[in-house]
C-alpha positions in Angstrom: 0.0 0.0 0.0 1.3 3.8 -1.2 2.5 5.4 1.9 1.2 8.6 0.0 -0.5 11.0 3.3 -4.4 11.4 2.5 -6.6 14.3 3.5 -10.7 14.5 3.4 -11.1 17.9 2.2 -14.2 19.5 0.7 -13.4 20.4 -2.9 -15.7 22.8 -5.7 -15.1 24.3 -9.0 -14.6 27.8 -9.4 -17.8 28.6 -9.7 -18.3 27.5 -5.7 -21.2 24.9 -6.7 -21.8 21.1 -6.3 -19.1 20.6 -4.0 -18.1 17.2 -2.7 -15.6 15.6 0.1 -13.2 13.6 -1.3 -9.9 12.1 -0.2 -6.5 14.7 -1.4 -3.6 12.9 -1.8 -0.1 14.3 -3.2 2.4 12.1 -4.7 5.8 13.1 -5.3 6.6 10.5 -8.2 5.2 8.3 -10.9 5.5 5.3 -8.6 3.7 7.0 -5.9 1.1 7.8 -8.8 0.7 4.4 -10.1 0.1 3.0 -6.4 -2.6 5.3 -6.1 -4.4 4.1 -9.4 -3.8 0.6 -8.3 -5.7 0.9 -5.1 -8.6 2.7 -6.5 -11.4 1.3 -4.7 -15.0 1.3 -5.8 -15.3 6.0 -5.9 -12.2 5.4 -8.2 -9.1 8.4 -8.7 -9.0 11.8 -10.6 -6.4 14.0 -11.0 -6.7 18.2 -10.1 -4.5 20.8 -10.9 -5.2 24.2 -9.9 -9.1 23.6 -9.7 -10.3 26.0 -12.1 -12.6 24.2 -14.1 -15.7 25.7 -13.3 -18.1 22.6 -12.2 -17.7 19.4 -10.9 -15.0 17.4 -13.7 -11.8 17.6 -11.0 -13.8 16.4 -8.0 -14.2 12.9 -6.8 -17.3 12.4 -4.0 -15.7 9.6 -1.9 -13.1 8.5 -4.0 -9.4 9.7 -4.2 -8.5 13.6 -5.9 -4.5 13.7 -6.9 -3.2 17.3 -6.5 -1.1 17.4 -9.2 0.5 20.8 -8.1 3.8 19.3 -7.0 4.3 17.6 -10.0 5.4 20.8 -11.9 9.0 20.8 -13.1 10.7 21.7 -16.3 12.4 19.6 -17.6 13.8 20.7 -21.1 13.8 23.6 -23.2 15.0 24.2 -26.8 15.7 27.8 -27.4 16.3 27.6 -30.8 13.3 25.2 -31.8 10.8 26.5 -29.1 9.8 23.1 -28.2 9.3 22.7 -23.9 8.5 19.9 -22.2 7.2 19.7 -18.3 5.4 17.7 -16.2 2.2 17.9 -16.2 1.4 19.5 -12.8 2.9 22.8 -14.3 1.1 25.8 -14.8 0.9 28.5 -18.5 1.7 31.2 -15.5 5.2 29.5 -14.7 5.6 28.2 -18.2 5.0 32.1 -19.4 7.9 33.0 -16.7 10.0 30.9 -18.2 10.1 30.7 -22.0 9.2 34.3 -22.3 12.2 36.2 -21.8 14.0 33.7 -24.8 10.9 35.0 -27.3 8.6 32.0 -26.8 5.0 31.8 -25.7 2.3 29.2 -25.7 0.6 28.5 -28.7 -2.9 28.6 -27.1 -3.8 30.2 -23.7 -7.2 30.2 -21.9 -8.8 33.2 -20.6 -6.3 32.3 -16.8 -2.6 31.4 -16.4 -3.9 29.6 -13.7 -3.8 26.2 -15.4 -1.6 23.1 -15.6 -0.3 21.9 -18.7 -2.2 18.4 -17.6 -5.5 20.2 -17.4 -4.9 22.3 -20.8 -4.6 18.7 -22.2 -7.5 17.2 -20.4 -9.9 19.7 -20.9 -8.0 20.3 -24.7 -8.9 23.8 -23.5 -9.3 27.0 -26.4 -8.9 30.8 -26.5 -9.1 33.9 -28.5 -7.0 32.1 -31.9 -9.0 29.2 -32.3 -10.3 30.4 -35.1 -6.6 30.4 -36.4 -5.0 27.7 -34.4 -7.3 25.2 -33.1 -6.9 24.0 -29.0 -4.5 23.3 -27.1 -4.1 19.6 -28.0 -2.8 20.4 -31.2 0.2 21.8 -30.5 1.4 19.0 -28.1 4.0 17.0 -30.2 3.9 14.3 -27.7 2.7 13.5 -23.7 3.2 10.7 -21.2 0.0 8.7 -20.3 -0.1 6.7 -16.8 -2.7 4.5 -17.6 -5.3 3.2 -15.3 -4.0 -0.2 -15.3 -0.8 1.3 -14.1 1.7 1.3 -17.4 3.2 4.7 -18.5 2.8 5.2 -22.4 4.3 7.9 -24.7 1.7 9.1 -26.9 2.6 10.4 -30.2 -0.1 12.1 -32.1 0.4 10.4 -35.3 1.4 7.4 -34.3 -1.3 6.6 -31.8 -4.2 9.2 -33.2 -6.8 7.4 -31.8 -5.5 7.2 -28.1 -4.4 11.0 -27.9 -7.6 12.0 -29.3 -9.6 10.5 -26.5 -7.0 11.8 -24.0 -7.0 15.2 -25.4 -10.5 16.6 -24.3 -10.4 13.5 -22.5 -11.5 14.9 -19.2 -8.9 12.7 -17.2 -10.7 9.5 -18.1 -8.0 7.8 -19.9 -5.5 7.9 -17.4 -3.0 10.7 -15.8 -0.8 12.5 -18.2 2.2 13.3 -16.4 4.3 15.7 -18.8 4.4 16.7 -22.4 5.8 18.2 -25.0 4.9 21.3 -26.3 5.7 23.6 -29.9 5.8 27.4 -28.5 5.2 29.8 -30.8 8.0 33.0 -31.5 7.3 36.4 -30.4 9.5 39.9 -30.9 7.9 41.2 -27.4 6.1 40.8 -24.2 3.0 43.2 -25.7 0.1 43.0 -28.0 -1.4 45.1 -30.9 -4.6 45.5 -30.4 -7.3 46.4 -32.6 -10.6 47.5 -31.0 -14.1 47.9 -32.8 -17.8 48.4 -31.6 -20.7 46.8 -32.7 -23.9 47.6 -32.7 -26.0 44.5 -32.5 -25.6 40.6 -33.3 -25.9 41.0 -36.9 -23.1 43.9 -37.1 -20.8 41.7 -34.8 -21.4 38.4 -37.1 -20.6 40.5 -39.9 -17.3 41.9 -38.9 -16.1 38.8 -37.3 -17.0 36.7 -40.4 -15.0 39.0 -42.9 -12.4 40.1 -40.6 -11.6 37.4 -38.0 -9.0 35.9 -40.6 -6.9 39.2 -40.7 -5.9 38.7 -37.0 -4.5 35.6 -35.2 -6.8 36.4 -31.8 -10.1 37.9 -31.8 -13.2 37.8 -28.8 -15.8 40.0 -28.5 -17.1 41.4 -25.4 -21.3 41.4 -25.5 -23.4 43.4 -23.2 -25.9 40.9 -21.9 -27.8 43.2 -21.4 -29.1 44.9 -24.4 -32.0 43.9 -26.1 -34.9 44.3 -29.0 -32.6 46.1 -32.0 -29.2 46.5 -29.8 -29.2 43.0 -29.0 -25.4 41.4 -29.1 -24.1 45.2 -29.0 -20.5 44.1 -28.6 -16.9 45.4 -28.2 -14.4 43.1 -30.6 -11.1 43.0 -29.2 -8.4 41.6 -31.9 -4.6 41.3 -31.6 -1.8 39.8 -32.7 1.6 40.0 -31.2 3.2 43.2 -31.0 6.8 43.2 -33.4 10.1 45.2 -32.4 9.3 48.0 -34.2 6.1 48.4 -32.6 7.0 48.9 -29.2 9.6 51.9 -27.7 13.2 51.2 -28.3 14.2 52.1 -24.9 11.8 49.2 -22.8 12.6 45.3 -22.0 10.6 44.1 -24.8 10.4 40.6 -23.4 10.0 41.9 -19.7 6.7 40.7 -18.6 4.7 43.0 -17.1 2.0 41.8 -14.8 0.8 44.8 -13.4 -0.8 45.4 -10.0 -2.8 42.1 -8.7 -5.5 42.2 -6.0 -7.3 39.7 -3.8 -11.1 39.6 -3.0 -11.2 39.0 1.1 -13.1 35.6 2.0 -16.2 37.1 2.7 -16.5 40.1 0.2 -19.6 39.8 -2.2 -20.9 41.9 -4.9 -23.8 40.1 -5.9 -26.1 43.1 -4.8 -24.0 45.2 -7.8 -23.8 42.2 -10.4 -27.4 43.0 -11.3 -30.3 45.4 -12.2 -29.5 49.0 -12.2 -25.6 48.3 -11.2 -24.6 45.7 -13.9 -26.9 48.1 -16.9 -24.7 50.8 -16.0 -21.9 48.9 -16.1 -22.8 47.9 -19.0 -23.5 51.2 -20.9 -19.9 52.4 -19.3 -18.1 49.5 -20.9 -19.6 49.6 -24.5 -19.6 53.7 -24.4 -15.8 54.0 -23.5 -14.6 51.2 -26.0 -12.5 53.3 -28.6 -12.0 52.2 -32.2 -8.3 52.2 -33.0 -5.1 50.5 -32.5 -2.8 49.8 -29.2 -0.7 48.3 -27.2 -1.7 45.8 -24.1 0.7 43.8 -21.8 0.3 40.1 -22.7 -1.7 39.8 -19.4 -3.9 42.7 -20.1 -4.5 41.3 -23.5 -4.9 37.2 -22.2 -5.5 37.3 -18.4 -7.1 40.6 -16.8 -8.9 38.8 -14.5 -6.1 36.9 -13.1 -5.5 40.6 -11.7 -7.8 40.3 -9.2 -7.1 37.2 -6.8 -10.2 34.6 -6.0 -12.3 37.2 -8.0 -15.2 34.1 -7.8 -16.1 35.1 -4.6 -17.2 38.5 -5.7 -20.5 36.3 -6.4 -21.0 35.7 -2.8 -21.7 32.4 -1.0 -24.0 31.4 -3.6 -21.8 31.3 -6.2 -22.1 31.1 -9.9 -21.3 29.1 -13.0 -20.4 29.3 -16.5 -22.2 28.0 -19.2 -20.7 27.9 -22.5 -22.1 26.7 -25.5 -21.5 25.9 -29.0 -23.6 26.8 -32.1 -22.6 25.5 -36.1 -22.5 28.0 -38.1 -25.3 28.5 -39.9 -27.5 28.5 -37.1 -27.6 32.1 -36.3 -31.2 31.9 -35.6 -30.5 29.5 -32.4 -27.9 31.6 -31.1 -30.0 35.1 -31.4 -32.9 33.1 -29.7 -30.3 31.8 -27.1 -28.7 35.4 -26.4 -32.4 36.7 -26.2 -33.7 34.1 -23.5 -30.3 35.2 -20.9 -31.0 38.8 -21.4 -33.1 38.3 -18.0 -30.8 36.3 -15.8 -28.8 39.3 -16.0 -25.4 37.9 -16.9 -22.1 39.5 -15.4 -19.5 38.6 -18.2 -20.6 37.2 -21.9 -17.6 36.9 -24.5 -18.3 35.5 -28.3 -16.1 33.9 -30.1 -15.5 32.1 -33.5 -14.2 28.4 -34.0 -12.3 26.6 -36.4 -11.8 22.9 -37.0 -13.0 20.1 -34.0 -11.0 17.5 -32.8 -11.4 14.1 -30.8 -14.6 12.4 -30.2 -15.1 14.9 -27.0 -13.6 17.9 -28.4 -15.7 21.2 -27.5 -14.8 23.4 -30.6 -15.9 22.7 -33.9 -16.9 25.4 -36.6 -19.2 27.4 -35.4 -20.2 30.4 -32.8 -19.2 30.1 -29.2 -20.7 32.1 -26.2 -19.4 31.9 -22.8 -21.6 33.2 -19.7 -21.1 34.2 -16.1 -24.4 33.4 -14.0 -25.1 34.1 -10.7 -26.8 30.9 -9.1 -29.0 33.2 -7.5 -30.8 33.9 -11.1 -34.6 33.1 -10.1 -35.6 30.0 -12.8 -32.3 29.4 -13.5 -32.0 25.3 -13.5 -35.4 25.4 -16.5 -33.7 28.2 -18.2 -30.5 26.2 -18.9 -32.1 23.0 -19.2 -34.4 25.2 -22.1 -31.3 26.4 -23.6 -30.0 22.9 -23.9 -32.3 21.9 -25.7 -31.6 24.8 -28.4 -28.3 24.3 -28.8 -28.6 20.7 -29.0 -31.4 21.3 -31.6 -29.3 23.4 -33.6 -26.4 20.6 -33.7 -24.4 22.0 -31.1 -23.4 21.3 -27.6 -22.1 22.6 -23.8 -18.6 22.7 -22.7 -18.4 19.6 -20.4 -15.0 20.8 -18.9 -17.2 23.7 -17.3 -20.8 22.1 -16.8 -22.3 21.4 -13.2 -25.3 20.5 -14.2 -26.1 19.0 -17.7 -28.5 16.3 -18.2 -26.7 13.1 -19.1 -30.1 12.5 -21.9 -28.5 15.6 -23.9 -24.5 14.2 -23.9 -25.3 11.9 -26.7 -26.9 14.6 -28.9 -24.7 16.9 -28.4 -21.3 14.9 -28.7 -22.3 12.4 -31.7 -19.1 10.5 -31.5 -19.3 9.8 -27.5 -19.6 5.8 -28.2 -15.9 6.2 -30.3 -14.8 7.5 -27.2 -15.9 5.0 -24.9 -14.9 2.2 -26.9 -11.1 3.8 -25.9 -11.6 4.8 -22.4 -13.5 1.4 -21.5 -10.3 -0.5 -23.5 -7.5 1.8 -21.4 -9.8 1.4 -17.7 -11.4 -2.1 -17.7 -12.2 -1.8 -13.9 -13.5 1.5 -13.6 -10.2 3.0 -12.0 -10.7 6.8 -13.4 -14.0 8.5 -12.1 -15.0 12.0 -10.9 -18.5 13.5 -10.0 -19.3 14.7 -13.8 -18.3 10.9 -15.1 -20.6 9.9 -12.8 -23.5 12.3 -13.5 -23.7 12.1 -16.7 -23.4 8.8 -17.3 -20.1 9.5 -19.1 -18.3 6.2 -18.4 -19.7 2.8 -19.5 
């Protein structure tokens, strides 16, 4: 038996919901790892990194959670080639730290730095170049599986597609990846040129992302949740790309990263009284009125994480809490996602951000062409639960589907709509964990593992 210490700790998402008590234990090695796979009893294992998935995928009711956070070295670097590989317990904020002075960053980068490499994999997470780029998964050129019956595999994308596939977007099913190799991409400086642009309504916004999105390599529009009848999906598009020698002064660092003033939200501040009605419209009208067309420079954590300025900024939405519910729309189904942006107008949400995706990937891959809208909810939304259960049944209507890696609180009779090639998937994960060794609470509520 692992002589790995144990501690029964209460665990939640970000968003503070559907928390559970499970078991924390903290191996220092892949032994130690394997051990605790092997005596997986009937709850099963799950790995966490820095627990920022929004709902319930990195919790494990009764069974055993693996911090991960410990397991975070680098281990080499190619300066020349930008290729970087770590273990998987390492986070894009410590990976930033260290490849950006040479003129490297990461390919893709979700909306925190707060993140392990093993979660970006997991969750095959996105951001603002999707459109350009794809996820996060495809620039791995290689990872380390543990797998549930305890052997440690090196997965190569093109030699074993069909295993990375299911362990990219995976959701931690497969096994415990436990470091990989990543291709960085080459940058001249630590800044970003950005392009701002209003938009008027959902049809203006479509418009300009449609025939514009392809001129920069990230693009997001901000939308006031707020606005309806003809201003509906008023927006502010934010594009960039990397800012180039010659675009910044001569006289600064130009690979100095600049992070800026951070503050923390004290345990028991809330400002769920301001994060609707009159406040939050105001807001609202102040964000979308100061919005500036024009060029200029950000910080690269202005530009990709400004709300990793403000630390444990999810208890601004008080005890309660909140979640995120993201969905996916094809394109071509514009009607769906004006109907959809029409019905959240009343639960008043905080934070709503549209995007645009390219090409999909693996059988539970989130992206795939089509419109994406991310939304911050306050659980406190009166009718909340048949509101999202009515908006699931839209987006699954219209071909589309919910970002697992952030759900609390799908029903499992919508997964196989909304991921047609779920059965592909299982058919791996049920080959790789025989015995049922990889569980957490969203496996279990939605029925995900067979």
């Amino acid at each position: 038996m692992t002589t790995v210490s144990r501690e029964r700790r209460k665990l939640h998402g970000w968003g503070r919901t559907a928390g559970s008590v499970a078991n924390i234990a903290a191996p220092g090695s892949t032994d130690e790892l394997a051990a605790l796979i092997a005596e997986a009893g009937q709850r099963g294992v799950i790995a966490r990194g820095l627990g920022r998935s929004y709902g319930d995928v990195a919790q494990n009711a009764g069974g055993v959670v693996i911090d991960m956070r410990g397991v975070d070295r680098l281990l080499e670097f190619d300066r020349a080639s930008g290729l970087v590989t770590v273990e998987a317990g390492c986070s894009l904020d410590a990976l930033v730290d260290a490849v950006l002075a040479h003129g490297w960053f990461l390919p893709v980068t979700p909306g925190t730095s707060a993140v392990t490499v093993g979660g970006a994999i997991a969750c095959d997470v996105h951001g603002k170049n999707h459109h350009r780029d794809g996820a996060f998964a495809r620039h791995v050129r290689s990872l380390e599986l543990l797998t549930p019956e305890g052997e440690t595999i090196t997965v190569d994308p093109e030699q074993q597609r069909e295993l990375f596939e299911a362990t990219a977007g995976g959701l931690g099913l497969t096994g415990i990846v436990t470091r990989a190799t990543l291709q960085l991409v080459p940058v001249e400086t630590a800044s970003m040129l950005v392009d701002t642009e209003r938009a008027a309504n959902l049809d203006v916004l479509l418009t300009r992302l449609t025939s514009t999105d392809h001129l920069f390599r990230y693009s997001v529009a901000w939308v006031d949740g707020r606005a309806r009848g003809a201003a509906l999906g008023r927006s502010v598009l934010l594009r960039g790309d990397h800012a180039t020698a010659d675009d910044v002064p001569r006289d600064t660092d130009r690979l100095l990263r600049a992070r800026g003033r951070r503050l923390s939200v004290p345990p028991h501040l809330s400002a769920a009284p301001f994060l609707r009605g009159r406040p939050l419209n105001a807001f609202n009208e102040l964000r979308y009125r100061r919005a500036r067309s024009g060029k200029s420079i950000e910080t690269i954590d202005q530009f990709f994480y400004p709300l990793d300025a403000i630390g444990n900024w999810n208890r601004l939405y008080g005890a309660g809490g909140f979640l995120q519910y993201q969905f996916l729309v094809p394109f071509g189904a514009e009607d769906a996602l004006r109907t959809l942006l029409e019905s959240f107008t009343a639960a008043q949400p905080v934070l709503v951000v549209l995007k645009q995706f390219g090409e999909s990937f693996g059988p539970l891959g989130f992206p795939a062409p089509g419109w994406t809208v991310a939304l911050d909810l306050a659980t406190s939304v009166p009718g909340l639960a048949r509101l999202l259960d009515d908006a699931d049944e839209v987006v699954a209507g219209a071909g589309g589907r919910v970002y697992l890696a952030k759900d609390s609180r799908l029903r499992p009779d919508f997964l196989a709509r909304m991921y047609p090639r779920l059965d592909e998937w299982r058919q791996v994960q049920s080959t790789l964990d025989p015995e049922g060794r990889m569980q957490h609470d969203l496996s279990r509520r939605l029925q995900l593992v067979r």
